[in-house]
mmCIF file of the C-alpha atoms, coordinates in Angstrom:
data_MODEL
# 
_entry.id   MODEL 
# 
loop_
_atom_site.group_PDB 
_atom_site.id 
_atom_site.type_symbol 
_atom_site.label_atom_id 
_atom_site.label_alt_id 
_atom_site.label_comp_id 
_atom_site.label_asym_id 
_atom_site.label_entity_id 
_atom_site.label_seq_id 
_atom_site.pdbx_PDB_ins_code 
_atom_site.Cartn_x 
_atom_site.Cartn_y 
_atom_site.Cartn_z 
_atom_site.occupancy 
_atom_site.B_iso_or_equiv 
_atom_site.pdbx_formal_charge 
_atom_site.auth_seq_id 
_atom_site.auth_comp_id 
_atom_site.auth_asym_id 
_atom_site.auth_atom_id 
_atom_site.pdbx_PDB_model_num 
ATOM 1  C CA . UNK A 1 1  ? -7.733  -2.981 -1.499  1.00 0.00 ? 1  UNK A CA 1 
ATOM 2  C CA . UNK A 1 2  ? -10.461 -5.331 -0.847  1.00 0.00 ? 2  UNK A CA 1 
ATOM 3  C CA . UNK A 1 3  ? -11.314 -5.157 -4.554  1.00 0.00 ? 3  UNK A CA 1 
ATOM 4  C CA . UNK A 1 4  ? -7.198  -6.114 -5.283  1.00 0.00 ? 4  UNK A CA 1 
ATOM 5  C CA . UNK A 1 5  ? -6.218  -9.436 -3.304  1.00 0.00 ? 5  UNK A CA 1 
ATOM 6  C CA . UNK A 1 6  ? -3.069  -9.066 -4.749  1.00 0.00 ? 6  UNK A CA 1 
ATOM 7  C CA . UNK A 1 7  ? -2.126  -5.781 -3.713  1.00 0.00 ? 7  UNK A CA 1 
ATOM 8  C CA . UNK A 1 8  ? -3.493  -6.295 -0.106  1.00 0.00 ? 8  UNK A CA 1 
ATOM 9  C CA . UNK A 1 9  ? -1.205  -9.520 0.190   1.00 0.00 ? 9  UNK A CA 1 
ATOM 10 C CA . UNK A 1 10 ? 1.781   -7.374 -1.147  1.00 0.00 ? 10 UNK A CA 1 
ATOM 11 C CA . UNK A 1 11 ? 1.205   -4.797 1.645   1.00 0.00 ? 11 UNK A CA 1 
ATOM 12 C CA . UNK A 1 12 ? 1.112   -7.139 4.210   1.00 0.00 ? 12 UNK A CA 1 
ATOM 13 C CA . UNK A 1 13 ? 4.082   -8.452 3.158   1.00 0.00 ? 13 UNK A CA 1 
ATOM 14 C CA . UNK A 1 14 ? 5.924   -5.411 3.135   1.00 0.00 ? 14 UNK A CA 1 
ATOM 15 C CA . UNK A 1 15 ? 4.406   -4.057 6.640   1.00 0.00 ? 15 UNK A CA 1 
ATOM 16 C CA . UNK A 1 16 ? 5.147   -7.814 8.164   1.00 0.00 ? 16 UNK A CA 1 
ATOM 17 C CA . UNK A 1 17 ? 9.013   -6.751 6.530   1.00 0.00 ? 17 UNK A CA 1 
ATOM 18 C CA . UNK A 1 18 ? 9.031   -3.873 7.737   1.00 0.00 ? 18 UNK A CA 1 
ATOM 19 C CA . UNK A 1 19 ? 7.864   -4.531 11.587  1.00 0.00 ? 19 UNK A CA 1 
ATOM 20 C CA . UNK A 1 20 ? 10.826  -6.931 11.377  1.00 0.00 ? 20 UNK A CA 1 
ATOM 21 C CA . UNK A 1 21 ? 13.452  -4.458 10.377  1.00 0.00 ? 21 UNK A CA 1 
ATOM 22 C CA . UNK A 1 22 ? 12.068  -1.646 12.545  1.00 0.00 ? 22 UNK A CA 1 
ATOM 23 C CA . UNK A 1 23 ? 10.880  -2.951 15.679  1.00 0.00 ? 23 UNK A CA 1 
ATOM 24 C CA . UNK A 1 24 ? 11.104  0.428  17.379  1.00 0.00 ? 24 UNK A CA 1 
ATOM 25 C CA . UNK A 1 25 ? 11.472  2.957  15.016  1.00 0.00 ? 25 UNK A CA 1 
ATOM 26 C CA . UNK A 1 26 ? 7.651   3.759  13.768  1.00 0.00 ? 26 UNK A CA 1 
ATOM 27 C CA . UNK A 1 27 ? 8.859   6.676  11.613  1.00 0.00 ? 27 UNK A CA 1 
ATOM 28 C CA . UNK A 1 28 ? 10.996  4.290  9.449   1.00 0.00 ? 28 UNK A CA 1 
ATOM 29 C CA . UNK A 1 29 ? 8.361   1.716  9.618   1.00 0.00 ? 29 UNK A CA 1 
ATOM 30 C CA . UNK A 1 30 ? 5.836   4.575  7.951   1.00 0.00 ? 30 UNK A CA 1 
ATOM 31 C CA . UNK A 1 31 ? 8.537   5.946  5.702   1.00 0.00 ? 31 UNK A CA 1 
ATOM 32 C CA . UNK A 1 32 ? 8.733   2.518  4.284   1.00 0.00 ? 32 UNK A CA 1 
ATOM 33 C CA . UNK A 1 33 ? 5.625   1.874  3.337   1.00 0.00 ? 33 UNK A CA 1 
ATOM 34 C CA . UNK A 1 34 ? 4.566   5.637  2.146   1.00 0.00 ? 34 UNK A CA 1 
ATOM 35 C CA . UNK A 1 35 ? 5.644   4.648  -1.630  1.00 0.00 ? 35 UNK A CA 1 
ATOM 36 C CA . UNK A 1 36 ? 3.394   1.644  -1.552  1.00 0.00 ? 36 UNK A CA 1 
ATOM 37 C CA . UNK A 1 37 ? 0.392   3.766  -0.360  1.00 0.00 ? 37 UNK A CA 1 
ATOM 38 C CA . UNK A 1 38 ? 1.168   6.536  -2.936  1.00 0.00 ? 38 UNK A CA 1 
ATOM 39 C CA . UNK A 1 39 ? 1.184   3.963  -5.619  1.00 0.00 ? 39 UNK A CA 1 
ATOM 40 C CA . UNK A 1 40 ? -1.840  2.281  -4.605  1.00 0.00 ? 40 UNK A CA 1 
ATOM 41 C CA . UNK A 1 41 ? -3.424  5.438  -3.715  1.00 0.00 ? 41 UNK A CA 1 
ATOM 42 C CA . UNK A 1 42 ? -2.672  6.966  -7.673  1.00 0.00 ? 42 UNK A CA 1 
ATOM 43 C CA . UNK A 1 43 ? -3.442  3.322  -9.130  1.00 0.00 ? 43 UNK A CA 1 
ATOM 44 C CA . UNK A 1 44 ? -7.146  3.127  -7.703  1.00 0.00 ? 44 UNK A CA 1 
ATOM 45 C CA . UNK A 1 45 ? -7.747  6.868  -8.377  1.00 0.00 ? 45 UNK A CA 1 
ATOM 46 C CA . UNK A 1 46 ? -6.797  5.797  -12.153 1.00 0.00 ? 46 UNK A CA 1 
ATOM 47 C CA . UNK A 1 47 ? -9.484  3.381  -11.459 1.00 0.00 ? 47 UNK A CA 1 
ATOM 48 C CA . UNK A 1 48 ? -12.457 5.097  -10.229 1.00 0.00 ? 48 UNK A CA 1 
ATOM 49 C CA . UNK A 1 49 ? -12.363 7.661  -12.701 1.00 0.00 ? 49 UNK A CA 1 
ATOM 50 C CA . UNK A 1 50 ? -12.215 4.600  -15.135 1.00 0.00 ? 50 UNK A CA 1 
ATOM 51 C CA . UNK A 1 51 ? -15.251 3.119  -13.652 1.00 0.00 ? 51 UNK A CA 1 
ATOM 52 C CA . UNK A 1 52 ? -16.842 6.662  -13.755 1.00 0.00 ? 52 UNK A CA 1 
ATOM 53 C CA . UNK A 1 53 ? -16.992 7.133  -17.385 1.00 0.00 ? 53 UNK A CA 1 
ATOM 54 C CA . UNK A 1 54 ? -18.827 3.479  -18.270 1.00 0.00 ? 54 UNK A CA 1 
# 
């Protein structure tokens, strides 16, 4: 993410959220964020095989 600002700002958003709502309960703290991370994860493969063909 250090290429994306953006992104990196919305997951610390969302993990900062998270921490709040789950204090205690790290398995609903990790199930929260796993959509964000599979996003991310299918977003910046999309983009190195973009950068791969230039």
């Amino acid at each position: 993410m250090r290429c994306h600002v953006e992104a990196a700002q919305i997951y610390s958003e969302l993990k900062q959220k998270l921490a709040q709502q789950y204090p205690i309960d790290i398995e609903n703290y990790m199930d929260g964020k796993a959509e964000f991370i599979k996003e991310t994860d299918k977003k910046a493969a999309e983009w190195r095989r973009a950068r791969s063909l230039r």
